[in-house]
C-alpha positions, 0 to 999 in steps of 0.5 A: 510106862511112859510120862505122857508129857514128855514121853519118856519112860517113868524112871526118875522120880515121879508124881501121881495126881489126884485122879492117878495119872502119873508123870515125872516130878519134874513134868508135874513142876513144869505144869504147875509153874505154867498155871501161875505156879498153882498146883490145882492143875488139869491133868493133861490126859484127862483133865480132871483138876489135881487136889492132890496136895502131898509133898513129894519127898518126906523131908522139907530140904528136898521139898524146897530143893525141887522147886530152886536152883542150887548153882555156883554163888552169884557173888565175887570175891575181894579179887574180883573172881566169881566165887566158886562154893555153891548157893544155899538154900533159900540164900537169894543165890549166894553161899554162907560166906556171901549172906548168913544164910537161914537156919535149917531148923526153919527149913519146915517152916519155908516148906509150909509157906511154899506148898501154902504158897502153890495152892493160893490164887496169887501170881507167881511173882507175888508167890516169889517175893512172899517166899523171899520175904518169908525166909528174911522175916524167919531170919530176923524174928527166930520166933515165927513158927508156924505159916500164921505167924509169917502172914501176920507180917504180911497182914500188918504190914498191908494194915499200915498201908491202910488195906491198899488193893495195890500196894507196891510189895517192895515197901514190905522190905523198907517196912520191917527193915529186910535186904532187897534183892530186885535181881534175884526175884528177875532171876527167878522168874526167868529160870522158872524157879520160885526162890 
């Protein structure tokens, strides 16, 4: 059987939607970042709309893995090199060296955040920013547990600026004191990856 996306066959890890057509999980990705990285999408044979909202693998790392980019550290070293160890996840493109990267033991949060993220009508810029802004706050207060506390945040954040339709998102990261990377969210949008 082939991946009526790509047309090659269904060997690699594949994806099944709500109205049982099959495709390769990285054909499924493409889909979903085309519809504003939502994953309510229309299944190109049919076009019945997926509610299919399972995770893929049955382990948060490899859950968050498919949707980045894990590639060298963006980082140079003190003589000026391009450093060589790889990025971390969920580390804005740098190793543990260059930026003390989240704990694992968040690695289920931020997978929560993310597939609550891909379901939710906002733009995939906004998605972007609230991912890297979700694993600062996960950083900075270890006690955030659970996707409602991470939202809090976000909800008194946008509360101190008195419920503002449009409110510059980069005044979140003044707000509550988290490092700014404008690059890496450019970066992201670019290579078509959310963190």
């Amino acid at each position: 059987m082939d991946c009526s996306i790509c047309l090659s066959p269904l060997k690699k890890k594949t994806y099944k939607l709500s109205c049982g057509h099959e495709f390769h999980l990285k054909c499924y990705q493409n889909c979903v970042y085309s519809n504003n990285c939502n994953i309510f999408i229309k299944c190109p044979l049919c076009r019945e709309l997926n509610i299919n909202t399972e995770k893929p693998y049955d382990n948060s790392y490899d859950n968050l893995k498919i949707w980045t980019s894990l590639e060298r550290c963006k980082c140079t070293t003190k003589s000026g090199k391009r450093c060589k160890k790889r990025a971390i996840l969920l580390n804005n493109g740098k190793c543990s060296i260059h930026q003390k990267p989240l704990s694992k033991d968040k690695y289920d949060l931020m997978c929560d955040l993310l597939y609550y993220l891909i379901q939710s009508n906002n733009i995939t810029s906004t998605k972007v920013g609230m991912i890297d802004i979700g694993s600062k706050l996960c950083m900075k207060y270890p006690d955030l547990n659970n996707v409602q506390d991470i939202l809090h945040y976000f909800f008194r954040f946008y509360y101190y600026n008195n419920q503002e339709t449009i409110v510059n998102k980069l005044k979140i990261y003044d707000y509550y004191e988290l490092e700014k990377d404008e690059y890496h969210s450019k970066y992201c949008m670019n290579k078509k990856i959310l963190f």
